[in-house]
N, C-alpha and C positions, 0 to 999 in steps of 0.2 A: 718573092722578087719585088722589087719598088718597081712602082709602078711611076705613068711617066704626067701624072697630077700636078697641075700648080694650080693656086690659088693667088689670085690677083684680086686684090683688097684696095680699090681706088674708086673714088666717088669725083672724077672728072671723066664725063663722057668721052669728052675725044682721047684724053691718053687712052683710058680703056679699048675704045677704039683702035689704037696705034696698036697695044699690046697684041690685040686677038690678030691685026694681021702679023707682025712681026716674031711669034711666036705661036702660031699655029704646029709647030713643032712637037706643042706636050698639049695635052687634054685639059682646058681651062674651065677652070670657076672663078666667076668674077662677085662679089662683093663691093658694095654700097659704105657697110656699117659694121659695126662691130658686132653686133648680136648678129648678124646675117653670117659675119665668116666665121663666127666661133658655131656656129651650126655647120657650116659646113664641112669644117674642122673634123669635129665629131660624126658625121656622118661619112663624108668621104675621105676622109685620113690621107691626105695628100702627103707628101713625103716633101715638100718645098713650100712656101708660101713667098709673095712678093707685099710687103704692106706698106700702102705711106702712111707717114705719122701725123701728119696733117687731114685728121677726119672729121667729119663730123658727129657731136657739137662743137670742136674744137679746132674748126678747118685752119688756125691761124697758128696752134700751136704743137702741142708734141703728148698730151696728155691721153687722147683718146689713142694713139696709137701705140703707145709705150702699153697702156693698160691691155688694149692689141695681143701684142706682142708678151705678152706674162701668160697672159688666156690661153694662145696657142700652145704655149710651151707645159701649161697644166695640163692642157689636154693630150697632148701628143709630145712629149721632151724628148724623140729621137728627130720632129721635125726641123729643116734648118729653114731660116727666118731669115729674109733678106730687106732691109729696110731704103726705103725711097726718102729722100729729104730733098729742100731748097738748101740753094748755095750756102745762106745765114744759118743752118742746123746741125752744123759741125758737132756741137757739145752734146747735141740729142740724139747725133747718129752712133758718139760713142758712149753715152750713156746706154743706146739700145746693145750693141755690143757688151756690155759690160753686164745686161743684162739676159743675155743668151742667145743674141741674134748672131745668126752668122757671119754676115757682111751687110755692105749698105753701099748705096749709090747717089751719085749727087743729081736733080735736076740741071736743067731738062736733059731727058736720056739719050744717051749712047748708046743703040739697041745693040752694036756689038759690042760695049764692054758689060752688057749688063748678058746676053747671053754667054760671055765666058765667065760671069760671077754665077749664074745658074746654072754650067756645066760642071763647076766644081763643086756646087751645095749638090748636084745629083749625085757624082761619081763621092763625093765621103758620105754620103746616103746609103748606098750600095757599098762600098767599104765598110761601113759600120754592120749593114746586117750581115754578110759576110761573115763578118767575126761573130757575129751572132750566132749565126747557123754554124760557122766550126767549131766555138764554145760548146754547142750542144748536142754536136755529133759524136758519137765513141767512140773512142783513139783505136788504130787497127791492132789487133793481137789476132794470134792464135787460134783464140779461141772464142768461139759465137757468144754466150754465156757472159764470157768475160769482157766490161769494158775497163782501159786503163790506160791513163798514159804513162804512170809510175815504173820507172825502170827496173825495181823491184820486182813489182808487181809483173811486169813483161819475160823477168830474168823467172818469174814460178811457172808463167805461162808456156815459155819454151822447154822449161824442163817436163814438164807434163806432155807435151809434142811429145818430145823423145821418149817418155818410159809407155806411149799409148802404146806402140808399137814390140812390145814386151807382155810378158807373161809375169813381171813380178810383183808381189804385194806390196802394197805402196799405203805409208801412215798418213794424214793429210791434216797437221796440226795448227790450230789459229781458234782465236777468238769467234764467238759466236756471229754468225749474219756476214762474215767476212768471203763467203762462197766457197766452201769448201765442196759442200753439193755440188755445183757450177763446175768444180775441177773434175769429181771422181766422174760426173757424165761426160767430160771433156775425156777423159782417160779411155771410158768404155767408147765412144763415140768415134773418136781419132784410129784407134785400133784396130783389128782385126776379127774381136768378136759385135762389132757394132751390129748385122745382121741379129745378134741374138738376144735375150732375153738381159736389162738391164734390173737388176732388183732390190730397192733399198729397203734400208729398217733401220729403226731407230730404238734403240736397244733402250734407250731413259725412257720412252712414252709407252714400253707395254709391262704390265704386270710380271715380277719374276715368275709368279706363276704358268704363266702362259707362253712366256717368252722361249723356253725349250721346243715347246710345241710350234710356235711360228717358225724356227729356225729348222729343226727337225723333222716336223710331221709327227703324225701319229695313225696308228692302224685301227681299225674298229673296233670298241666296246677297250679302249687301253686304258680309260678313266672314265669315271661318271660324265655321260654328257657329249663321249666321242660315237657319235653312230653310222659316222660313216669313214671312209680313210681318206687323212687330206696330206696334202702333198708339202712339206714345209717349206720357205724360202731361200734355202741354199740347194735344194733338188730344185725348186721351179728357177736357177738361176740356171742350170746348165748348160752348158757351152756358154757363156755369158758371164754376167758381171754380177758378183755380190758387193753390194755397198753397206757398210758396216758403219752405221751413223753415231758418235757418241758410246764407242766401244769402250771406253773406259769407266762406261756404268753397267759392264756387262756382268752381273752373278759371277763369284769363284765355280758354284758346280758347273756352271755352264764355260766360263773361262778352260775350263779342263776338259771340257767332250771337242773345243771349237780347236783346241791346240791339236786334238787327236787329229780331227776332220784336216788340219792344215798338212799335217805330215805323212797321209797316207791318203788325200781326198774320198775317204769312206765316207758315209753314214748309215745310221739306223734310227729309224722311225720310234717312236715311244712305243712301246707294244709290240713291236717286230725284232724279228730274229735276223732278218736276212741282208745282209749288207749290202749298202748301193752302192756303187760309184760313182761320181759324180764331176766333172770337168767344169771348174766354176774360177773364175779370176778374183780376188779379195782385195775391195779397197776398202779403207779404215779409215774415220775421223774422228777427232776428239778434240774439245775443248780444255778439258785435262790436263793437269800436270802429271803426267803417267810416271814419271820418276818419282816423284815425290808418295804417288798409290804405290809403288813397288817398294818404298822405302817403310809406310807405313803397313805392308802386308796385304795391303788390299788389291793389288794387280801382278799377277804372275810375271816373273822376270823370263822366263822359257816361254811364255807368249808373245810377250812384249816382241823378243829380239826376232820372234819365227815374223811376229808382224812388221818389224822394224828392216825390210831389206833394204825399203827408201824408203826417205822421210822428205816431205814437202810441208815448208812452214809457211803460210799464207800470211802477209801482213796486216797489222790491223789499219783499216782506214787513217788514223789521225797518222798513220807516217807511211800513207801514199802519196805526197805531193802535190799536185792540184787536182787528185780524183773526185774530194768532194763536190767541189761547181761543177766537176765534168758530168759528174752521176745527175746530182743535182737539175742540171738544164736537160741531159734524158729525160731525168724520169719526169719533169714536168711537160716536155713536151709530150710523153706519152699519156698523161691524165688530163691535160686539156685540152686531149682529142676526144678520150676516154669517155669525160663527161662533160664534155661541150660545152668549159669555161671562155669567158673573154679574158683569158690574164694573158698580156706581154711576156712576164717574167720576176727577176727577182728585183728589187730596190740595192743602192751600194748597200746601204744598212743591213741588210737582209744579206748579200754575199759577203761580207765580211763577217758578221754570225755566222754562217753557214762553214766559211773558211778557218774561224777562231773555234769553233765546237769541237768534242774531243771524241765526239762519237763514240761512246761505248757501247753501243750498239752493230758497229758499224753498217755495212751499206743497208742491212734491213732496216736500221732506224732510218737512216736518210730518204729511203723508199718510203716508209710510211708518215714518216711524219713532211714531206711533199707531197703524200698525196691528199693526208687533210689540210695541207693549205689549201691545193687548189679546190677542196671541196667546199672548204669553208670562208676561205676568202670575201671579201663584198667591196675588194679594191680592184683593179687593172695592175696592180701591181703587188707581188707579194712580199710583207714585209717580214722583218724577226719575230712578231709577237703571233702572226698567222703561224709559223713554223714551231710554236712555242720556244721559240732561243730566247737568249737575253742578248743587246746590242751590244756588240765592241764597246768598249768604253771609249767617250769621246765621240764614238762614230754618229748614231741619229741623232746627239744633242747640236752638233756643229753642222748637221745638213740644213740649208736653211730652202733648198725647194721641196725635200722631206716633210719640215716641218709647215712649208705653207700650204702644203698637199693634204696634210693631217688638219688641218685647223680650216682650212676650207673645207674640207669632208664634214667632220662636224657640223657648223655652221649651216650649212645643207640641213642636216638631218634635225638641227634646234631648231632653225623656220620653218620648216615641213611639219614639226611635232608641233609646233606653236600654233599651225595653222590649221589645223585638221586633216592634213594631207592636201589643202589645197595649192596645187602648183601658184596659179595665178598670186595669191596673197603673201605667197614665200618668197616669190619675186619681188615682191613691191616691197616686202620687211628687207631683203637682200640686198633693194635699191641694182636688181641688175631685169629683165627683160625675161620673160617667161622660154622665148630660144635659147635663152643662153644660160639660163635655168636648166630645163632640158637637157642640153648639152653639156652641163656640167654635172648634172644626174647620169648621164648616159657614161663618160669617163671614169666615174666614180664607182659604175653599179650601182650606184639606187636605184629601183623601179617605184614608175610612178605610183602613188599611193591614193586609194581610191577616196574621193569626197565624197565625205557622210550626208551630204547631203541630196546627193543623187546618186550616191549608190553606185558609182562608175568612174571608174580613171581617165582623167585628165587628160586630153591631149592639145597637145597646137594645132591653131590651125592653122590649113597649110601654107595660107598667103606669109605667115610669120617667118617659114623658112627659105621661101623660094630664091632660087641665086637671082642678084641682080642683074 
């Protein structure tokens, strides 16, 4: 929620004065200087700022406040910047606009037209995060598991509603990481056997050896190594759900016991004589070209079709629409809660890779590979190269607050390394003020770096940041 912060950056007593009664409306921090409101900036992340551009050293001209107003916008670029000028500052007020301020006002003030200019920086304040927060909520469907706003994607979700409520085998074909898990637990879940026992298996990750025996069970002493009777996967599914993962890497001899099991729900244990019976529901997925197996002889066509009553094709991500940024702004949100990152979010560079990528992985790539951004990050903001993408072309070369965000990041870390880690001397090589140092270390994610010479990090002290 924005909160109701402004920050008033005036170094004439009595307007300040004027301010604080006239606008006792919002929670005020007032500032002297420019090193005092870029701390503050950074420490209390106001959602507005009021700054005149006449500061000092430069109370006569536009220089210290413009620099001002670039500062805030490095530190904070969803804040909106409201600039105070004299009548003669016309050309500075929209230079400041042109350079990301939101509005400006002329001296001497009109406290009601400047509180309807600060009505409107709050409310696209709150408009913007707004969007923020819907961007990175997940579109309603169906189904818990599944987010999407892809019409597609919504049109596989409803159909999975309707057959939960059935008894028939259902094949659930798409590329890998695409959730096909996510549906077949939507299936058992939405249904009637949800009370019971849900059971998957992933027919590529266990040995053909063994794999009869996970599905069938075996009775005691039926091979070397069996010493006691274990109950296989399609008996512990009963009354319940079998989920048949990647069935198209299923063994021919076992393709042929699983087609028996489908046509008359028997089984028998490896070792046993005695037939079960067993009440179990069959979903099936595969990444597979299962026609193309049946063509080559390697997947039963009287399987196939016994498994084949429905078939649900799940799409692959690059043609769901805008799923990426939606999954995207999830599952960031959910990792830096996770591990306790300061990231905002994504850079345009960075959603526009994330929107241009083709995902052949899909949503499991997009999941892991945000979640080593926000592990690895050491920005407030996560770019294409943290996600390992490559940038749109065009896109981060022509960003130019991008690119002064990169190149003052650097710049940080070459005076820091030049100095030993000491703050103080990295400022002075930086030509900016040990606050505002700080403060641009703190936007950035650097931590301070400890001086070798005592053996202990850096700090301000406090009189350096106190609001005016």
């Amino acid at each position: 929620m924005i909160s109701d912060k402004l920050l008033i950056v005036e170094d004439d007593e009595g307007l300040a004065r004027q301010y604080r009664w006239a606008l006792s409306e919002y929670q005020l921090f007032f500032a002297a200087t420019r090193q005092k409101a870029a701390a503050i900036v950074a420490r209390e992340h106001p959602p507005v700022a009021l700054i005149d551009l006449g500061l000092p050293p430069d109370p006569d001209g536009s220089s210290e406040g413009l620099a001002l107003l670039e500062e805030i916008l490095a530190l904070a670029p969803d804040a909106k910047v409201v600039i105070a000028t004299g009548r003669e500052g016309m050309n500075d007020a929209l230079r400041a606009v042109s350079l990301g301020a939101f509005d400006f006002y002329r001296k001497p003030v009109d406290i009601e037209v400047l509180r309807i200019i600060l009505a409107r920086a709050y409310n696209l304040a709150r408009l913007e995060e707004e969007n923020r927060r819907l961007q990175g909520r997940p579109m309603p469907s169906p189904i818990a598991r599944i987010m999407t706003g892809d019409d597609t994607m919504l049109r596989v979700c409803r159909s999975i509603e309707k057959l939960a409520t059935t008894d028939v085998t259902v094949l659930i074909l798409g590329e890998s990481g695409t959730g096909k898990e996510a549906l077949a637990h939507a299936l058992h879940e939405l249904g009637p056997r949800n009370g019971n026992p849900f059971i998957p298996i992933n027919c590529a990750a266990i040995p053909e050896t063994l794999l009869e025996s996970e599905l069938f069970g075996h009775e005691r002493g039926a091979f070397t190594g069996a010493v006691r009777q274990t109950i296989g996967k399609i008996e512990s599914a009963n009354r319940g759900t079998l989920f048949l993962d990647e069935i198209g890497d299923l063994p021919q001899p076992l393709q042929v016991k699983l087609l028996r099991f489908l046509q008359d729900q028997v089984i028998e244990r490896i070792g046993g004589r005695q037939p079960i019976r067993v009440d179990v529901r069959i979903v099936c997925a595969t990444n597979a070209d299962l026609e193309t197996k049946m063509a080559n002889g390697e997947f039963r066509e009287d399987l196939f079709y016994r498994l084949n009553e429905v078939t649900i094709r799940v799409p692959p991500l690059r043609d769901r629409g805008g799923d990426p940024m939606l999954l995207a702004n999830y599952f960031l949100s959910i990792f830096v809660t996770e591990f306790r990152r300061r990231i905002r979010g994504f850079s345009p560079a960075a959603m526009t890779a994330i929107t241009a990528h083709n995902w052949p992985g899909n949503v499991r790539e997009l999941e892991n590979r945000v979640k080593r951004a926000v592990v690895m990050s050491e920005q407030p903001v996560i770019e294409p190269a943290d996600l390992e993408l490559a940038p749109a072309a065009g896109q981060a070369d022509l960003d130019l607050r991008l690119a002064r965000t990169r190149v003052e990041r650097q710049m940080i870390q070459l005076a820091l390394a030049r100095c030993n880690g000491t703050v103080a001397a990295a400022a002075k090589l930086l030509g900016i003020s040990r606050p505002t140092l700080y403060a641009l270390m703190d936007a950035h994610g650097i931590s301070a770096i400890a001086d070798p010479r005592s053996g202990e990090a850096e700090l301000a002290s406090p009189g350096e940041t106190n609001d005016a």
